[in-house]
C-alpha positions as CSV (number, residue, x, y, z in Angstrom):
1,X,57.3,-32.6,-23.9
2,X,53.3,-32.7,-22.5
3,X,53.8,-28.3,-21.8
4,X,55.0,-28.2,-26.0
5,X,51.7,-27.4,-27.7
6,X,50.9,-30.6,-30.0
7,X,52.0,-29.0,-33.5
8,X,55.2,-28.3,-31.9
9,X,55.5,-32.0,-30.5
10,X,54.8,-33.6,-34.0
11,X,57.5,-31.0,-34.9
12,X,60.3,-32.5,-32.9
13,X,59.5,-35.8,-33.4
14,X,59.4,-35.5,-37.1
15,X,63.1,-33.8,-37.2
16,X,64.2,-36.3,-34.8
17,X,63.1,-39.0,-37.5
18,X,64.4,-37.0,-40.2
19,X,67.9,-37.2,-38.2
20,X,67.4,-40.6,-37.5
21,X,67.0,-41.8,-41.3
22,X,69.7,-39.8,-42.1
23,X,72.2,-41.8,-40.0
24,X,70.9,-45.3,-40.5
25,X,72.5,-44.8,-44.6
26,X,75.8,-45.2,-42.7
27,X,75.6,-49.3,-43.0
28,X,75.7,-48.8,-46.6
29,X,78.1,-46.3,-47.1
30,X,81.6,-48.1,-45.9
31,X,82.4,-45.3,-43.7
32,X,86.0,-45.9,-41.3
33,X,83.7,-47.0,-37.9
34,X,87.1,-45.5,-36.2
35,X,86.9,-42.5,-37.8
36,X,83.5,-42.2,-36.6
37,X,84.1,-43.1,-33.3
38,X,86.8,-40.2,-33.2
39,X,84.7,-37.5,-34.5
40,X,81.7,-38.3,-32.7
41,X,83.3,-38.0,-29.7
42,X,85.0,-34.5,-30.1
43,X,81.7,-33.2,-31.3
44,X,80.1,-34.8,-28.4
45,X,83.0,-33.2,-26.0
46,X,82.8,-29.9,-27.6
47,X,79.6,-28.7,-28.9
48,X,78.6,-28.0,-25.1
49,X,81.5,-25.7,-25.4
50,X,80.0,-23.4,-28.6
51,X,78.4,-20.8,-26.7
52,X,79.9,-18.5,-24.3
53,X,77.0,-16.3,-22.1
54,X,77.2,-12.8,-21.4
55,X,74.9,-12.7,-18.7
56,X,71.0,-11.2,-19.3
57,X,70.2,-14.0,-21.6
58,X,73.0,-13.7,-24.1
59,X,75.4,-15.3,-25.6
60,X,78.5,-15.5,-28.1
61,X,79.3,-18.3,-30.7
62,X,83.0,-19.5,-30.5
63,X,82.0,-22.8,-32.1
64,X,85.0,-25.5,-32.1
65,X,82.1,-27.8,-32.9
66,X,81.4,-26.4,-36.1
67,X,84.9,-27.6,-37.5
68,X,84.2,-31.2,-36.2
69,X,81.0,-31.3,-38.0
70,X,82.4,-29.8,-41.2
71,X,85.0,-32.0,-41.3
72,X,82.5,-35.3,-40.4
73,X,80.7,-33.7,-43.8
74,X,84.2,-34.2,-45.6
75,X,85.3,-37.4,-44.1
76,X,82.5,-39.2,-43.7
77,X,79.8,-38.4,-46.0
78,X,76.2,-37.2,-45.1
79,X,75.6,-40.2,-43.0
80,X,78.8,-40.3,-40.9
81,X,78.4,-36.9,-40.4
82,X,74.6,-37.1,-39.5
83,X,75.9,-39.5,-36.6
84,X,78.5,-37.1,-35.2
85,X,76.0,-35.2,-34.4
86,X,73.8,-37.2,-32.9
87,X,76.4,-37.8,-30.5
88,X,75.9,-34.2,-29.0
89,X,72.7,-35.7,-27.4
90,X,75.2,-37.9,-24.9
91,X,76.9,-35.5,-23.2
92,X,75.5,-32.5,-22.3
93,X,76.7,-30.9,-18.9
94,X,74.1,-28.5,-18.4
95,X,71.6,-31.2,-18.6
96,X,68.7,-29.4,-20.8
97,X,65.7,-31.5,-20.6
98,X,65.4,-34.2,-22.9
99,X,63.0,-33.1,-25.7
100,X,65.5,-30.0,-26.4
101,X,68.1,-32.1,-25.5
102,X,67.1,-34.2,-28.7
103,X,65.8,-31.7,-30.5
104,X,69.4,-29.8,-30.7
105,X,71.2,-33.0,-31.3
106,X,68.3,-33.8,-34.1
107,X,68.5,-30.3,-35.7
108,X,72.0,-30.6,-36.0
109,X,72.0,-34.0,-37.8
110,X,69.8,-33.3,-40.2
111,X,71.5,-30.0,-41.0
112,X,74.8,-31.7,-41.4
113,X,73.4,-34.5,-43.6
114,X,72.0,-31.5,-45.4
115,X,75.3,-30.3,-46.1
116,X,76.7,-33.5,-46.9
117,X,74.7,-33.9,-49.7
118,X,75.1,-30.3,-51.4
119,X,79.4,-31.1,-50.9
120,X,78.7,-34.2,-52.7
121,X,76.6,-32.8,-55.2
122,X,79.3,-30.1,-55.6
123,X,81.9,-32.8,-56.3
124,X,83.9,-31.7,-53.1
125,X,85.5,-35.1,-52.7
126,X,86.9,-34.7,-55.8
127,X,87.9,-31.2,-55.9
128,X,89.8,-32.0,-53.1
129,X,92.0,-34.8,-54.1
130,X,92.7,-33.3,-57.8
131,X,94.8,-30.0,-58.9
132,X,91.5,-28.4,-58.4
133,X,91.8,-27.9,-54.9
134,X,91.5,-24.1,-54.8
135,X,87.8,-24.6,-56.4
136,X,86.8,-26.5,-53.2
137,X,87.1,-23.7,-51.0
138,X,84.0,-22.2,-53.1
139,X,82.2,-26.0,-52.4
140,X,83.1,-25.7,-48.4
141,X,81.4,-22.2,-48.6
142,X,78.3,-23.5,-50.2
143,X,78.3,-26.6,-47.6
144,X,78.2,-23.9,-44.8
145,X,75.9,-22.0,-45.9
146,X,73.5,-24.7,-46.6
147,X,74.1,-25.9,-43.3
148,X,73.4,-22.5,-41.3
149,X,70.0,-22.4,-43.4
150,X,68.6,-25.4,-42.8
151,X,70.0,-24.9,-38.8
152,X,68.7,-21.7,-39.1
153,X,64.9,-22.7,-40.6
154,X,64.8,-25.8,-38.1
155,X,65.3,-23.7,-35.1
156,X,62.9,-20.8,-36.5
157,X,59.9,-23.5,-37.3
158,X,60.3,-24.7,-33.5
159,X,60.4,-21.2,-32.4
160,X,57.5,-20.6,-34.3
161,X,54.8,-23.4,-33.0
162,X,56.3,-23.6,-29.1
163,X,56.2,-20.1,-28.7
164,X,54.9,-18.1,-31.3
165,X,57.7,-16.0,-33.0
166,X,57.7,-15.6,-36.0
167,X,59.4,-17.8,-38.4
168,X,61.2,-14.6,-40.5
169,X,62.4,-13.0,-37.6
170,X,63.7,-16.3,-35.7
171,X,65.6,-17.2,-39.5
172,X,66.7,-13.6,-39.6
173,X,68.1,-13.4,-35.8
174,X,69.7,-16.9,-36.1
175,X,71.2,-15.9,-40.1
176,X,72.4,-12.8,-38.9
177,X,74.2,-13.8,-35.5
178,X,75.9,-17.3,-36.9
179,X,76.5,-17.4,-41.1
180,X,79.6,-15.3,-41.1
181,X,81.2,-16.9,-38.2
182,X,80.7,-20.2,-39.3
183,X,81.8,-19.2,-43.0
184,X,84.9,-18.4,-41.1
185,X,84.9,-21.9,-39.0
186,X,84.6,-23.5,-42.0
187,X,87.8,-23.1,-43.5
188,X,89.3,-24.8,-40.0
189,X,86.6,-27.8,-40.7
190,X,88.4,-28.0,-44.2
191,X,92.0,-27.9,-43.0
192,X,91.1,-30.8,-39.9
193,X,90.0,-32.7,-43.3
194,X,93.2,-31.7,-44.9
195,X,95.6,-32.7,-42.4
196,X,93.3,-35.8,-41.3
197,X,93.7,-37.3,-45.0
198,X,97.6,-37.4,-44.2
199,X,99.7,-38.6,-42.1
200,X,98.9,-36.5,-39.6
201,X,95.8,-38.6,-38.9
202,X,93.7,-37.7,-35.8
203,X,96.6,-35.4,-34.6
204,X,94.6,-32.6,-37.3
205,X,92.1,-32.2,-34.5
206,X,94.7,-31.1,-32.1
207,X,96.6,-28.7,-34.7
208,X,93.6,-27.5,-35.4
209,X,91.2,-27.1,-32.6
210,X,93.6,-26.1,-29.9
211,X,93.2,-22.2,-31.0
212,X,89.8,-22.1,-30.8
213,X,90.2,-23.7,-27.6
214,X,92.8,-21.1,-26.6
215,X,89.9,-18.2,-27.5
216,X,87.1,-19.9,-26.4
217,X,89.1,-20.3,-22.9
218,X,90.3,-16.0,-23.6
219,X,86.6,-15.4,-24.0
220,X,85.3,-16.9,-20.9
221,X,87.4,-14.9,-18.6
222,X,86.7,-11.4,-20.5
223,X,82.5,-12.9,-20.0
224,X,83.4,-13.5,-16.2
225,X,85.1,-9.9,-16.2
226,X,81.8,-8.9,-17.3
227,X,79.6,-10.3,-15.2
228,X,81.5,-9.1,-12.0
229,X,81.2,-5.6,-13.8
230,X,77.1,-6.3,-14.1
231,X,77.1,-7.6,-10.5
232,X,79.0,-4.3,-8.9
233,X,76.3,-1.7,-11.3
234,X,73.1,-4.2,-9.6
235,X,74.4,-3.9,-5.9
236,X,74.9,0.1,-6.4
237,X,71.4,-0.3,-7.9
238,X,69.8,-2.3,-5.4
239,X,71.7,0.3,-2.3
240,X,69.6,3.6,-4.2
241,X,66.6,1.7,-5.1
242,X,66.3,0.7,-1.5
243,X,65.6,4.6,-0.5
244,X,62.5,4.6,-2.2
245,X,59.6,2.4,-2.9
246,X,57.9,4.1,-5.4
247,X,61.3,4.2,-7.7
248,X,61.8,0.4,-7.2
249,X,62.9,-1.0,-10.8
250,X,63.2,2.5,-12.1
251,X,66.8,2.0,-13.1
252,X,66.3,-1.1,-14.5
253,X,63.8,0.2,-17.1
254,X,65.9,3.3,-17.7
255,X,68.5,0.9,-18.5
256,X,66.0,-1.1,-20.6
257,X,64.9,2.3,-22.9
258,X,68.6,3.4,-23.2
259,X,69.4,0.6,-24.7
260,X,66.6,0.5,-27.2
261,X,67.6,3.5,-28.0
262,X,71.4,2.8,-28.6
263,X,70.6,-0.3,-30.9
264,X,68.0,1.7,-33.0
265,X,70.6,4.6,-33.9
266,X,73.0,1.5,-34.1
267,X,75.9,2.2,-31.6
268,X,78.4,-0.7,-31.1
269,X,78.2,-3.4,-29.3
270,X,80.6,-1.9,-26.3
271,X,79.1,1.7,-26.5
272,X,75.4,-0.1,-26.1
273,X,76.9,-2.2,-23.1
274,X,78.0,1.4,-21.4
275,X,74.8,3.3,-22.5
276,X,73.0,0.2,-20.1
277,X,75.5,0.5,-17.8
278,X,74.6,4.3,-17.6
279,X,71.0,3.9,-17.1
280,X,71.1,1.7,-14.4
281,X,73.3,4.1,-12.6
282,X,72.0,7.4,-13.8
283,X,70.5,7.7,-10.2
284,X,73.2,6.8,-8.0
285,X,73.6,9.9,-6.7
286,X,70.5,10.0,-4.8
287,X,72.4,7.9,-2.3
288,X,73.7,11.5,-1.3
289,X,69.9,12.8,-1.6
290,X,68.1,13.2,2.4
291,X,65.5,10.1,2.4
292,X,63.2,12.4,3.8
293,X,63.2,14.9,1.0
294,X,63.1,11.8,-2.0
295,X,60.0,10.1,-0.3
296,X,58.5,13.9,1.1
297,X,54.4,14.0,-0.2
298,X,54.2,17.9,-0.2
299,X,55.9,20.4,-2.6
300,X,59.7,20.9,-2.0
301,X,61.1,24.3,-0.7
302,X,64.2,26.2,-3.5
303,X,66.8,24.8,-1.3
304,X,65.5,21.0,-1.5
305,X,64.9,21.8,-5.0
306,X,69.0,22.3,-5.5
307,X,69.9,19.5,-2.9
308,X,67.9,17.2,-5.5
309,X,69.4,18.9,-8.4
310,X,72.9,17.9,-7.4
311,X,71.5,14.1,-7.3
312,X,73.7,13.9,-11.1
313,X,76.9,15.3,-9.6
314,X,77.2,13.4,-6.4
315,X,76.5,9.9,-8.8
316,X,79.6,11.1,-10.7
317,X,81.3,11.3,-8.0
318,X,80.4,8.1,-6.4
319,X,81.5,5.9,-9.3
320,X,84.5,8.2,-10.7
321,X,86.8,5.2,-9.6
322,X,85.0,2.1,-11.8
323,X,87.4,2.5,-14.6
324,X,85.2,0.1,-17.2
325,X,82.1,2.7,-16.9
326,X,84.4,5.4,-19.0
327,X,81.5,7.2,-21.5
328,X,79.1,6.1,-18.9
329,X,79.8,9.1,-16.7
330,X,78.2,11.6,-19.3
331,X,75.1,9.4,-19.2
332,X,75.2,10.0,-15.1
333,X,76.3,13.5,-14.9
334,X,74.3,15.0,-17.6
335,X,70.9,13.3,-18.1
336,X,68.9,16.1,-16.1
337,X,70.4,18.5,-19.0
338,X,67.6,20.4,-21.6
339,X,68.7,20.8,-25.2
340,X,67.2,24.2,-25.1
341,X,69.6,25.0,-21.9
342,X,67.7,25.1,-18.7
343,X,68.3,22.0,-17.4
344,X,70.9,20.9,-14.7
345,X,73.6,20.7,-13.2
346,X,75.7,22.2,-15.8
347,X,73.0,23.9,-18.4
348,X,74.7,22.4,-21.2
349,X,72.6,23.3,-24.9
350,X,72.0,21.0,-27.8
351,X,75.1,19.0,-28.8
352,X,76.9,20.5,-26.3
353,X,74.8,17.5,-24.5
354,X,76.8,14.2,-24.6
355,X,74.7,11.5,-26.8
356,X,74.4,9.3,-23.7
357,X,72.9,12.0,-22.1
358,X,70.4,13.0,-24.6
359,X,69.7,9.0,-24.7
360,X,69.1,8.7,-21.2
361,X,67.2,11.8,-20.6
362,X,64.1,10.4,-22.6
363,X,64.5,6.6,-21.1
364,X,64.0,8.7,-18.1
365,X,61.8,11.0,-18.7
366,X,59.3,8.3,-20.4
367,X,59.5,5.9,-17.4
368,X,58.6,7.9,-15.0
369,X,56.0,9.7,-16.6
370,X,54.5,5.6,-17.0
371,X,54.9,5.0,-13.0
372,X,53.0,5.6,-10.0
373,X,54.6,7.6,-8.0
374,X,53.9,9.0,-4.4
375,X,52.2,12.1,-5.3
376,X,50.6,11.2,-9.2
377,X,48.8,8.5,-11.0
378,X,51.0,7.1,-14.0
379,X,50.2,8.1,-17.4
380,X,49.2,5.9,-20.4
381,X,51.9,5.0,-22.2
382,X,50.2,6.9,-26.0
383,X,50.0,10.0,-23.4
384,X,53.6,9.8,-22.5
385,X,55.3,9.2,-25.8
386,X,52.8,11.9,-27.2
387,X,54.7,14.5,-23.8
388,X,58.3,13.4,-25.0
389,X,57.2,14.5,-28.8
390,X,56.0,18.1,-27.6
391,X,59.2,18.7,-25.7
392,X,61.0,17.8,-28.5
393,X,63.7,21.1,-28.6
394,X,63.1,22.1,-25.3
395,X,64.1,19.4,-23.3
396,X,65.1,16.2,-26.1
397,X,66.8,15.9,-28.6
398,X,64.8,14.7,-31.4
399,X,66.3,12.2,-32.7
400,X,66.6,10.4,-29.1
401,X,62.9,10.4,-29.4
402,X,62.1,9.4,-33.0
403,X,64.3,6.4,-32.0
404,X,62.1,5.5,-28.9
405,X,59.2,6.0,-30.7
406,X,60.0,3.7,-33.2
407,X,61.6,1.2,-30.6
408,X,58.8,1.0,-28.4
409,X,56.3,0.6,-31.4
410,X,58.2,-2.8,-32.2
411,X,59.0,-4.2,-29.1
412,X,56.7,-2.2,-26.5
413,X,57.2,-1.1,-23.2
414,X,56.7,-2.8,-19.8
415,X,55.6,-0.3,-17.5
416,X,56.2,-0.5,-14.2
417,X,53.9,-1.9,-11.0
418,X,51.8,0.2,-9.3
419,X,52.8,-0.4,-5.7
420,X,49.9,-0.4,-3.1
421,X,49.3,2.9,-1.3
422,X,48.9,2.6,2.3
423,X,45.7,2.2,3.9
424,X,43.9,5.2,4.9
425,X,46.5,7.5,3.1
426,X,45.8,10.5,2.1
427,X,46.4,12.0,-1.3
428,X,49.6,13.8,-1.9
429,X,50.1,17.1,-3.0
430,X,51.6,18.0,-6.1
431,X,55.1,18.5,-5.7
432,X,58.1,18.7,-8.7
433,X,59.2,15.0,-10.2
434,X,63.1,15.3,-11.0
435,X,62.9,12.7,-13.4
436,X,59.7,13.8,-15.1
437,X,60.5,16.9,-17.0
438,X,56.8,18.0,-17.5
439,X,56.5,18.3,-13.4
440,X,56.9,22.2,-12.3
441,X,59.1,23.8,-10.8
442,X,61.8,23.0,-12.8
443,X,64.9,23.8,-10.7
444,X,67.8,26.4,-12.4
445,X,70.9,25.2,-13.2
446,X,73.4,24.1,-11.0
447,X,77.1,26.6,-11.3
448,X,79.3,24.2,-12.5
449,X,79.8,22.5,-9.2
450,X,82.9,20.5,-9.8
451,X,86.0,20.2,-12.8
452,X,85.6,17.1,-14.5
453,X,88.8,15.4,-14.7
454,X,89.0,12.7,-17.5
């Protein structure tokens, strides 16, 4: 807690005593201590299970917490269900340090006693017991909702004093990724209530839980599928990045662009995944390039020139077999293509560009015009965006770039590290860039070179 700056520690410690005074009502409220006990303890057991990762720092919701929680809200009142989740703070496999530890278990409390009171306030107790039953489906809506927000604010204010992001965009991100989903988990929180009030008893947790269960478990194997697909893309990466110094992490912040790019003319989720997937292996072809003629300081003779220029074709060829890549390949094959025609290896024109192409081209482009490289300084990155808006209908497409531009003035750009020349070298010669589309000679297209079976 010491590295949390001091208005984030009075933070936590006043939402743990929020939580705190928020389950000590229970003595007073008669709740069924079994009942309790029950609950508690499948919140406890499955709230570490709420959040399946996707690798690069994300993660899905597949909450079978939520229900619990909802259910505690019915059941047991604002205290009772305050307690449940208090419980999350025992058993937490991942073991997070203990100030988030009790933080998350804090937040949640206080969110569920939250919602406890607006369902009581609603008259959801008694909606639910009386011909009126139908109307407490609008109450259970109501209780979510309040509970996402307050989860939602709580989370944003930490966000907010421990590392300085702002409170609407933490409230917006947290809103937008978890209210509908949890709308939806709410109706399995009201039948667990349901059944539990029968004589079903705690059995309701099993009839209802066990499909969420079933998809969270679905899930988790499609996430592992993924991740073995992101660790094949990073060892081809790693074997073409290993050729050449000055191109070290070049793919990665292709990648990085492309995908800015993709959210900001809002692709889909999977087309954004491939779009990455197709920067970080838009060089792999240069695994069939000479060594000597990728890392050679002096200009490059015609015939180098065209070896290079098949660099797009060879990567196609290379990963033609990884079935999950699919759209990818355009991104690959065609990124060294010119909307005005002159580029390579096929001289494709405008639309006759695939989109991933046209995305990837200016990721490209823009990177290595911001790099060091063996034989030029790296340009600012005002002087580079300012190059990709004067090529704009000779070699990008211009929406591609208006969507970069406006990416990059949100979230910026990282550009790359500026590796130490060798001592006593001397200073290159000019010689043509294939990735930086302002470097001269540009090489002529390529005759189509192979058939593209799909």
């Amino acid at each position: 807690m010491s590295a949390l700056p001091w208005r984030a520690r009075i933070y936590v410690v006043a939402v743990c005593v929020a939580a705190l005074a928020a389950a000590s009502t229970v003595i007073v409220t008669g709740t069924d201590p079994v009942a309790l006990v029950v609950i508690g303890l499948l919140f406890a057991v499955l709230d570490p299970l709420s959040t399946v990762s996707l690798g690069r720092g994300r993660g899905v919701t597949l909450s079978a917490s939520f229900p619990v929680s909802l259910a505690a809200v019915i059941l047991l009142g604002p205290a009772g269900a305050a307690i449940v989740s208090l419980a999350s703070a025992a058993y937490q496999p991942s073991r997070p340090p203990l100030v988030k530890r009790l933080f998350n278990a804090a937040e949640l409390a206080v969110s569920a006693a939250c919602a406890g009171v607006v369902y009581t306030a609603l008259g959801g107790q008694e909606k639910l017991g009386s011909d009126d039953f139908p109307l407490v489906l609008l109450v259970v809506v109501a209780t979510t909702a309040v509970y996402c927000a307050v989860n939602a604010g709580l989370v944003a204010g930490v966000l907010t004093l421990a590392q300085g992001v702002p409170f609407a965009h933490g409230l917006r991100t947290t809103l937008s990724t978890g209210l509908v989903g949890y709308l939806l988990y709410g109706l399995f929180g009201l039948m667990m209530a349901v059944l539990w009030s029968t004589e079903v008893g705690a059995l309701a947790a099993v009839l209802v839980l066990l499909p969420l269960l079933v998809a969270r478990w679905a899930f988790g194997q499609y996430a592992a599928e993924r991740e073995a697909y992101e660790r094949t893309v990073r060892t081809l990466v790693a074997a073409v990045e290993t050729k050449d110094l000055y191109t070290r992490g070049h793919s990665e912040r292709v990648s990085t662009g492309a995908e800015l790019i993709a959210r900001r003319l809002n692709m889909s989720e999977d087309r954004v995944e491939l779009v990455r997937f197709a920067g970080l292996l838009h060089d792999m072809g240069k695994l069939g390039v000479p060594t000597r003629l990728l890392q050679k300081d002096g200009p490059l003779s015609p015939e180098e020139l065209q070896i290079i220029a098949l660099h797009p074709v060879r990567g196609v060829e290379m990963v033609r077999e990884i079935e999950f890549l699919r759209e990818a390949y355009d991104g690959i094959m065609h990124h060294h293509e010119r909307v005005d025609g002159r580029g390579y290896p096929m001289g494709l024109k405008g639309d006759q560009i695939p989109e991933f192409a046209r995305v990837i081209s200016v990721a490209d482009a823009f990177d290595a015009m911001t790099s060091t490289r063996s034989y030029r300084p790296a340009r600012r990155t005002a002087e580079a965006m300012a190059e990709l808006e004067r090529c704009i209908g000779t070699h990008f497409d211009a929406r591609m770039v208006e969507a970069f531009a406006a990416a990059i003035a949100e979230y910026g750009w990282t550009a790359a590290e500026v590796p130490e020349p060798a001592a006593g070298a001397a200073t290159p010669a000019v010689r043509y860039d294939h990735d930086d589309p302002t470097s001269a000679p540009m090489p002529p297209p390529v005759a189509r070179p192979i058939r593209e079976d799909r």
